[in-house]
Backbone bond lengths (Angstrom), bond angles and torsions (degrees), N, CA, C in turn:
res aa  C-N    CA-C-N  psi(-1)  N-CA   C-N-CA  omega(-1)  CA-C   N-CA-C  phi
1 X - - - 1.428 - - 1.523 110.94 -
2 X 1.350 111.13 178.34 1.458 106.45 -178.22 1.720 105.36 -87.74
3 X 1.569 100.88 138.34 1.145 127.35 -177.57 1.710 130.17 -67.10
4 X 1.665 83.49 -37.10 1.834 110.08 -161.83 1.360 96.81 -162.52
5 X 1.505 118.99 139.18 1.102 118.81 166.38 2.199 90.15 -121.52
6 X 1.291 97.41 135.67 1.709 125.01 171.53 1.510 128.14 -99.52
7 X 1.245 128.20 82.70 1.573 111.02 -171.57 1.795 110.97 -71.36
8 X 1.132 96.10 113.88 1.544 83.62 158.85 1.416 150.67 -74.10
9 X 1.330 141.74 -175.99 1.174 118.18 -178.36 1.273 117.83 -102.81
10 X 1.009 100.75 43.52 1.592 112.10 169.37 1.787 143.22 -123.14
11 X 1.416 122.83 131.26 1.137 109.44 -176.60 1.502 133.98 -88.98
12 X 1.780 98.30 14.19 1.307 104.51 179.12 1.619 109.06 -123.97
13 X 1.520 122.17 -173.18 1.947 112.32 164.97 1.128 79.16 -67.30
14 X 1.541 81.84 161.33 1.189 132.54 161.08 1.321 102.23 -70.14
15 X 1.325 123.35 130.08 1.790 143.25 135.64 1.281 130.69 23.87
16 X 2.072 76.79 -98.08 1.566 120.98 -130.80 1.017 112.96 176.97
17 X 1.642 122.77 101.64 1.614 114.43 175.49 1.620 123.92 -126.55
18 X 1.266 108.74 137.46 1.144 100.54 -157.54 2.115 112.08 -128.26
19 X 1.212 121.00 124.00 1.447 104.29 -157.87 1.710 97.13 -103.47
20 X 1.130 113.69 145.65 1.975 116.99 -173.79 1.551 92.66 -165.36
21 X 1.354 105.61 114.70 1.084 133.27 164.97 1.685 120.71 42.24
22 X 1.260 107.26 58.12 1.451 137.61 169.49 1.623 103.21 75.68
23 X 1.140 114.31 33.42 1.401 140.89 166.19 1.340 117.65 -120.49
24 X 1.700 123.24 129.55 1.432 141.50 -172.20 1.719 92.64 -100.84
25 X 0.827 130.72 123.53 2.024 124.05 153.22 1.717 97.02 -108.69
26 X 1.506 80.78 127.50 1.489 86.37 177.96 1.708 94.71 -136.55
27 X 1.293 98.08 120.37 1.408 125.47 174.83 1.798 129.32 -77.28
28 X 1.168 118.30 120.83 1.529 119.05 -171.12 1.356 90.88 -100.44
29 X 1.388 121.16 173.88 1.489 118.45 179.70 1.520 88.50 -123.36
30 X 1.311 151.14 41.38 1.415 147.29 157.50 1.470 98.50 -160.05
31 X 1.378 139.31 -13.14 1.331 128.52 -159.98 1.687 96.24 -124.03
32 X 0.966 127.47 -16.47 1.551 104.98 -173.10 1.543 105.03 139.12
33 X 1.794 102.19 -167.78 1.655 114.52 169.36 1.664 94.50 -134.87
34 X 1.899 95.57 112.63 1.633 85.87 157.06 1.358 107.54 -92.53
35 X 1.771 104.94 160.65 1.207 146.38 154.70 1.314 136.68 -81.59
36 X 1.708 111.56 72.42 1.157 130.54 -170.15 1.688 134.40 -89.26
37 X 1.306 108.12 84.68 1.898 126.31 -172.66 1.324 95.63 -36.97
38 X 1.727 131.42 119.30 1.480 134.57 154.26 1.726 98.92 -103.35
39 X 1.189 121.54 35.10 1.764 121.48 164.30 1.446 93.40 -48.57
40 X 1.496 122.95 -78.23 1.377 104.59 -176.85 1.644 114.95 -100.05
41 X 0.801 110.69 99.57 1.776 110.32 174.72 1.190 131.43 -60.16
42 X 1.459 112.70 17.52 1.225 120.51 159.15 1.285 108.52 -97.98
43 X 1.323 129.31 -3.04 1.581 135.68 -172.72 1.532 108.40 -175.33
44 X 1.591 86.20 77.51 1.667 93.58 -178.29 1.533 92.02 -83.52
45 X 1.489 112.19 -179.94 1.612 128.74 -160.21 1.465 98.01 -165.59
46 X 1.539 115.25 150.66 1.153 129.77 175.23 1.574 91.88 -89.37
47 X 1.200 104.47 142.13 1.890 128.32 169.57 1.320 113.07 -98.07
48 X 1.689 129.35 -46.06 1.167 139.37 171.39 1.228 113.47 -156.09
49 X 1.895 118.54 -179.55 1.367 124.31 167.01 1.708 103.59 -111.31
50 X 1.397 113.93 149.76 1.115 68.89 155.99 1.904 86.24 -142.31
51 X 1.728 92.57 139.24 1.322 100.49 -172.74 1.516 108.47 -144.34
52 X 1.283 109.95 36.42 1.740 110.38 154.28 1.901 100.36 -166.84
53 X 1.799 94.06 145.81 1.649 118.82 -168.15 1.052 92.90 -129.51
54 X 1.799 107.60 163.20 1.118 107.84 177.53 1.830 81.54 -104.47
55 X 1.677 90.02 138.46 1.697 91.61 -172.61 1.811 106.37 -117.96
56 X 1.177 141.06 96.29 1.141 121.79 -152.64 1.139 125.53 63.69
57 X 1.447 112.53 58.99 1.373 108.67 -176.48 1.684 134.56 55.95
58 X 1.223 115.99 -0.22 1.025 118.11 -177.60 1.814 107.48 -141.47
59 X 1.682 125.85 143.75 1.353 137.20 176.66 1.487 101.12 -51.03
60 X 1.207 109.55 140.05 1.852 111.84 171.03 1.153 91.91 -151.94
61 X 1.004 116.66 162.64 1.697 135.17 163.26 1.289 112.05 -61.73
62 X 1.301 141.22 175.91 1.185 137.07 142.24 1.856 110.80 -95.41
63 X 0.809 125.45 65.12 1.167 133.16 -176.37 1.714 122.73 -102.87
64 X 0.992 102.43 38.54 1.790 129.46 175.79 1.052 122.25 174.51
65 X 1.693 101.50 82.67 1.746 104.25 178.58 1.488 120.64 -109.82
66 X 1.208 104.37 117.06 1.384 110.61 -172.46 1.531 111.18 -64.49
67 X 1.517 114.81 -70.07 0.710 144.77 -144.54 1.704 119.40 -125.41
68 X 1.599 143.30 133.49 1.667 114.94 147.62 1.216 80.17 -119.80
69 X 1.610 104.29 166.86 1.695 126.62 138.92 1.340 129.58 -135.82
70 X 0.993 137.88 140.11 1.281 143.13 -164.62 2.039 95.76 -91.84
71 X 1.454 108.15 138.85 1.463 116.93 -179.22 1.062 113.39 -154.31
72 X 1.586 125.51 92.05 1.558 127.55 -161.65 1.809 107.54 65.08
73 X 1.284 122.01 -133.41 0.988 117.46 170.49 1.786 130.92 -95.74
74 X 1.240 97.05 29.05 1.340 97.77 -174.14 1.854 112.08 -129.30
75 X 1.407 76.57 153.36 1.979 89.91 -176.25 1.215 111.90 -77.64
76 X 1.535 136.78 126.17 1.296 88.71 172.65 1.819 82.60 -126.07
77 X 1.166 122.87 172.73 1.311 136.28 -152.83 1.802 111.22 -133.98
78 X 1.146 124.07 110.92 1.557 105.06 -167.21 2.147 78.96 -107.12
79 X 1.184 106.47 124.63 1.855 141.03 169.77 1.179 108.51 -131.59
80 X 1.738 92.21 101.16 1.660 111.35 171.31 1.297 108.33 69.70
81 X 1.397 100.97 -120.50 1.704 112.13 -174.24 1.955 103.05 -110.98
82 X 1.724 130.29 25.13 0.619 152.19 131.46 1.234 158.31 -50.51
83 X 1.367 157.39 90.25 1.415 151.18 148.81 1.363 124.79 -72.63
84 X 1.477 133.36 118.12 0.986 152.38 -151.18 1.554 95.78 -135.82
85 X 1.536 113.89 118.78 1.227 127.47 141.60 1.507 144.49 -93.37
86 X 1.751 118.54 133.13 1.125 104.34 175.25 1.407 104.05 -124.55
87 X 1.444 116.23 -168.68 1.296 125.68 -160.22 1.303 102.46 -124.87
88 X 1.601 133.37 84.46 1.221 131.42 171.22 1.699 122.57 -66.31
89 X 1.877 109.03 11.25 1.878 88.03 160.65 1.030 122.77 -119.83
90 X 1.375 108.75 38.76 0.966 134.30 163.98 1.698 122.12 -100.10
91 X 1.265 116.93 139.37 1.633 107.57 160.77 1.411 135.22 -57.18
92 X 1.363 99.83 -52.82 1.635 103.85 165.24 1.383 133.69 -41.90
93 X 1.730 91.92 -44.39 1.725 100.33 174.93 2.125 96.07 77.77
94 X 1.463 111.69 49.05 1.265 111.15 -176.97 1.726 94.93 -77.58
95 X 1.706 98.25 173.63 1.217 94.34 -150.76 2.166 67.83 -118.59
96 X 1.758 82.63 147.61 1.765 106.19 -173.40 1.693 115.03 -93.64
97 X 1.302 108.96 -20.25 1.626 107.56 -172.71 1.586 95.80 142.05
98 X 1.487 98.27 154.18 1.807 117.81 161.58 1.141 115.18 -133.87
99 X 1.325 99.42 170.14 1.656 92.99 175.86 2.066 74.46 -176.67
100 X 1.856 79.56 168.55 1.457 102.90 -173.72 1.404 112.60 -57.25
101 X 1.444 124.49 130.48 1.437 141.01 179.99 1.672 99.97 -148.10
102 X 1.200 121.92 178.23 1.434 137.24 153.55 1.746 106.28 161.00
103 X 1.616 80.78 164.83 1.637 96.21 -153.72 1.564 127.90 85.23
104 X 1.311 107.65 -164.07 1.807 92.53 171.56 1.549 113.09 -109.20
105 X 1.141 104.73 165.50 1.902 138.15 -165.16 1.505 87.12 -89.96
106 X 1.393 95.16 135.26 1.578 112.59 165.22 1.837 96.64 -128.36
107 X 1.183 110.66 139.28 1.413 103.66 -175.44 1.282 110.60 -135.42
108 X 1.802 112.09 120.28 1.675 124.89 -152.69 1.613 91.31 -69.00
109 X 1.478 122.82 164.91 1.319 151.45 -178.12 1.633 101.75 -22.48
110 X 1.933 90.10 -65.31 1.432 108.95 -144.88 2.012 100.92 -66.01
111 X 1.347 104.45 7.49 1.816 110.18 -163.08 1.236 110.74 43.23
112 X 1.581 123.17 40.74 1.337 111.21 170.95 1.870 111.05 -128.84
113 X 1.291 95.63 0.55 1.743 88.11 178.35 2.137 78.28 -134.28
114 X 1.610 85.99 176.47 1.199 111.21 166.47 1.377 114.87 -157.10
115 X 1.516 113.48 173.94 1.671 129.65 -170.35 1.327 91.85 -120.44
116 X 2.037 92.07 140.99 1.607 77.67 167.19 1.749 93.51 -108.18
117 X 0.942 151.37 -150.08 1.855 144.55 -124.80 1.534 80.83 -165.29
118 X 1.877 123.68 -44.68 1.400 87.12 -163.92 1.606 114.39 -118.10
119 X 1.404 109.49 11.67 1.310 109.91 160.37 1.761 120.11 -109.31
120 X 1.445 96.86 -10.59 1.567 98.61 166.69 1.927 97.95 78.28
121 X 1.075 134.53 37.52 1.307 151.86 160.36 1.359 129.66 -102.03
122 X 1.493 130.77 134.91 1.533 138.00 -164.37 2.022 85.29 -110.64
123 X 1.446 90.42 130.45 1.578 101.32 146.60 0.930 129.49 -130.92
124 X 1.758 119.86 -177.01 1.462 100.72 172.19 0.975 97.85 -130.53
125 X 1.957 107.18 148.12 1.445 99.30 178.61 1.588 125.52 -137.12
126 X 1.419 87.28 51.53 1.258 112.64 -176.70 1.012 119.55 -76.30
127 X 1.459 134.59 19.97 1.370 163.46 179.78 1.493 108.23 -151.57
128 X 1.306 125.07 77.64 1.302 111.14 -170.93 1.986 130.11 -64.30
129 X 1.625 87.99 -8.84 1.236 101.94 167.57 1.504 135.77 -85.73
130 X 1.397 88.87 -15.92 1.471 111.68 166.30 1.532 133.57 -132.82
131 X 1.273 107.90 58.22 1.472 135.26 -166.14 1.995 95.39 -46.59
132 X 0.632 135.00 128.48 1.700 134.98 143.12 1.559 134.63 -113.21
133 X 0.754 116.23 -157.26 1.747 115.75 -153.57 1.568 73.96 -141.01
134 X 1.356 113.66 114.54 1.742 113.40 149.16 1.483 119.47 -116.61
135 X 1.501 114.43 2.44 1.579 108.72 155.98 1.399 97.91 -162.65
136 X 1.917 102.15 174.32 1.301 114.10 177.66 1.608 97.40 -140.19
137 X 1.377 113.74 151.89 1.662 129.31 134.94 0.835 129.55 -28.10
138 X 1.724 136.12 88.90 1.495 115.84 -171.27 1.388 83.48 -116.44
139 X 1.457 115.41 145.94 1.675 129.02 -156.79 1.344 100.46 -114.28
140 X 1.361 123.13 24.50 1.408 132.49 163.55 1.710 106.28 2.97
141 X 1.398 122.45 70.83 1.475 124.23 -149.51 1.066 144.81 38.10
142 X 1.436 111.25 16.97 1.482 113.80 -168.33 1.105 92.56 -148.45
143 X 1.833 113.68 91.86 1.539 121.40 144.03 1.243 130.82 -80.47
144 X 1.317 101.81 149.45 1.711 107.24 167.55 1.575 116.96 -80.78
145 X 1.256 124.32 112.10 1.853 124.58 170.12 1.276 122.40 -37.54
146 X 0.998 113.58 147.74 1.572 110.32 141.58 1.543 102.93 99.54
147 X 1.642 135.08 -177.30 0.912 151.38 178.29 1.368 108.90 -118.88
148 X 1.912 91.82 138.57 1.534 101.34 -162.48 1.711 112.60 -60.13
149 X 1.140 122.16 167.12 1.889 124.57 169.40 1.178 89.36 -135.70
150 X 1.408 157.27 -71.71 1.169 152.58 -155.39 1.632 125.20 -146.97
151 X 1.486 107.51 162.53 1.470 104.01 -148.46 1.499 121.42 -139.98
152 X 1.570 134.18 55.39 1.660 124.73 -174.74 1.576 114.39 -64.27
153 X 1.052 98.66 178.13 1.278 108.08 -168.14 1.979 88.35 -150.61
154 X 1.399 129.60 175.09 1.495 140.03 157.58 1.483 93.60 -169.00
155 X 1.238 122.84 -157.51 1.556 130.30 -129.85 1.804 89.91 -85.77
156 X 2.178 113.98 -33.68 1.350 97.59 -150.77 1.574 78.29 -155.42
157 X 1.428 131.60 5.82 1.126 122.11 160.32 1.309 121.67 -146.11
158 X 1.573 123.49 -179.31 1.417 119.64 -162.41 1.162 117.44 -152.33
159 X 1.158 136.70 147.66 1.581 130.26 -174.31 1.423 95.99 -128.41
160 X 1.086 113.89 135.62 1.673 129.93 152.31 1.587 109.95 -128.75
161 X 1.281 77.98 129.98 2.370 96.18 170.25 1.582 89.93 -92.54
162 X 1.648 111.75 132.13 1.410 129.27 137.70 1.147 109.96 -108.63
163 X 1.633 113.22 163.25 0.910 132.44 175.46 1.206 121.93 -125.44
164 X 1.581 140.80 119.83 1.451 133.05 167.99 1.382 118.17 -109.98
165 X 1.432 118.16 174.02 1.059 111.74 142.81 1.095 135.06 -103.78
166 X 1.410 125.55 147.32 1.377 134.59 -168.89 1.937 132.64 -141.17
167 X 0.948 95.48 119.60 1.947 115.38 -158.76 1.631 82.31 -51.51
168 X 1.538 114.02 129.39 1.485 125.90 155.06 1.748 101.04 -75.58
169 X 1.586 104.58 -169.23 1.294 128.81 -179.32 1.665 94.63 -66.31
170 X 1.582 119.44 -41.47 1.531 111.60 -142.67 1.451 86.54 -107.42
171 X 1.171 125.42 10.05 1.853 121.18 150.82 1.740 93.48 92.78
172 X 1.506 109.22 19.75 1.737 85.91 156.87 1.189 110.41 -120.02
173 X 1.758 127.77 172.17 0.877 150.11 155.50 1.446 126.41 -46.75
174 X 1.704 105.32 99.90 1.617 96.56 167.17 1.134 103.79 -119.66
175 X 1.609 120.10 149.40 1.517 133.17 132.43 1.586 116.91 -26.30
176 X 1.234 112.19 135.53 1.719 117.59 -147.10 1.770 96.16 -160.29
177 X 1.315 121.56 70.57 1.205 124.47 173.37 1.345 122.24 -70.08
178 X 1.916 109.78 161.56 2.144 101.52 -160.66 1.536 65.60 -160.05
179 X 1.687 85.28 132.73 1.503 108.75 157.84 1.092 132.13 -102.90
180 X 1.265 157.34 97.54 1.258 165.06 -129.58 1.879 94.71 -97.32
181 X 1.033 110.87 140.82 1.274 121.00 158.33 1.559 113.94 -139.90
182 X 1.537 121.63 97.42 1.362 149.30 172.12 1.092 96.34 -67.83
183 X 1.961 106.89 146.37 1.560 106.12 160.70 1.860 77.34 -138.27
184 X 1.201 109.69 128.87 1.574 132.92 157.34 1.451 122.41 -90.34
185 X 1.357 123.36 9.09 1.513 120.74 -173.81 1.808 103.00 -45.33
186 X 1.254 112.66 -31.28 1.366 121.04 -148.30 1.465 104.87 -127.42
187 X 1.101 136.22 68.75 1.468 126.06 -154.13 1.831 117.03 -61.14
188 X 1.438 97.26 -11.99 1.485 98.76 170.39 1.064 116.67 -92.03
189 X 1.361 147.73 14.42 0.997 163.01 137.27 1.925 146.39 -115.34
190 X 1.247 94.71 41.64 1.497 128.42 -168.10 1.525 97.94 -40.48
191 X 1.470 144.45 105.09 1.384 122.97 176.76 1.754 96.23 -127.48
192 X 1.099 94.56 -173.63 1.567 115.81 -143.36 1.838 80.47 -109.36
193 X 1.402 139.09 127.81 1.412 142.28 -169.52 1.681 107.75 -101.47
């Protein structure tokens, strides 16, 4: 039966939750990421929220969260057309740098690069303060449709499902899903498998 009931600080579902090293992140998609202590897991507790970055130089809310992933020790947060890093070994939970991301994070084997789902780009973020782009998807005529839903990643390849819609014979609208199969061995040459 249930053990503990926890309110969070939130007025919507929950996300996205993700547990790293006796830490819960639990993601709102308009309110933030709490920071939830499982020291004792019979009575875990929120520690903080955290629901504003400096995003481009400037305070924003976190009030569109797509996405988190955890990569070594850092948070990173995909808001809007945003990625926001923080530094979970720390107490504060200071925040490391952003830079442009959107959609969801697929994160390769080694936890040191990631994909983002909707530009079809590898970074690395083995510097979480200095995230970069070391390859892209070039669709050499052959795109994938639709808008991303979900996103793996493994050591040197990646799958993303889109979804479009697409006119049958009898003129309606169906949902029309495409699975992507990425191979990244080579980040300068990202192709479609």
């Amino acid at each position: 039966g249930i053990r503990f009931s926890l309110p969070l600080p939130f007025n919507e579902v929950v996300q996205k939750v993700l547990v790293h090293q006796g830490l819960a992140l639990v993601a709102g998609r308009k309110e933030g990421v709490a920071v939830v202590s499982l020291a004792d897991p019979l009575r875990p507790s929120v520690i903080r929220r955290i629901s504003q970055a400096t995003l481009n130089g400037q305070v924003r809310n976190l009030d569109d969260v797509q996405d988190i992933a955890v990569i070594g020790d850092t948070l990173h947060v995909v808001n809007g057309s945003r990625r926001v890093a923080f530094d979970l070994s720390k107490p504060s939970l200071p925040q490391l740098g952003d830079g442009k991301a959107s959609g969801f994070l697929g994160l390769s084997a080694d936890g040191s690069r990631y994909v983002g789902s909707d530009d079809l780009k590898l970074y690395d973020a083995s510097r979480p303060a200095y995230v970069r782009e070391i390859g892209a998807y070039e669709p050499g005529g052959f795109s994938v449709p639709g808008a991303s839903r979900g996103i793996h990643a493994q050591a040197t390849t990646w799958l993303g499902l889109t979804t479009a819609s697409v006119p049958d014979k009898t003129c309606m609208e169906h949902p029309a899903g495409y699975l992507g199969f990425y191979d990244f061995s080579r980040p300068d040459n990202i192709s479609l498998l």
